[in-house]
C-alpha positions, 0 to 999 in steps of 0.5 A: 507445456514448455511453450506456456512456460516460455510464454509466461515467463517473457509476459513476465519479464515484460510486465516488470520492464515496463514497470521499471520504466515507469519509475521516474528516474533523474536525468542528467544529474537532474530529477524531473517533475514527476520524481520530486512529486512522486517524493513529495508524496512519499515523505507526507505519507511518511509523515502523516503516519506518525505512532500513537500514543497507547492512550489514543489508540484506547480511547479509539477502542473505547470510541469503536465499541460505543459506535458498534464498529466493533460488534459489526466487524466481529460479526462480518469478518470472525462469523466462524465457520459454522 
């Protein structure tokens, strides 16, 4: 038992170092390629996320009911548990 938990907690470990380097990081003052576009992403995400305007998420309501999207995910994903 205690050898399992040993061996789960270094894969552990060595999972979330392999993860941090894997992040790209600036060397020597300088940020590589691969960090300016990994930040290029990040920001136009950011950007294209912009907040809606109570009047256009109703109208995407309205639009959803009239395709049916609504009446099929209500079916699909709230069937109830009987």
């Amino acid at each position: 038992m205690k050898i399992t938990m040993i061996a789960l907690t270094f894969a552990a470990c060595a999972v979330t170092s392999l993860a941090h380097a894997a992040t790209p990081v600036a060397v020597g003052g300088h940020r590589s390629a691969v960090a300016q576009a990994a930040e290029t992403q990040w920001f136009q995400g950011i950007a294209s996320a912009a907040p809606k305007t109570r009047a256009q998420v109703r109208q995407e309501l309205v639009q959803a009911e009239k395709d049916g999207q609504l009446t099929n995910l209500n079916h699909s994903l709230y069937s109830g548990g009987a």
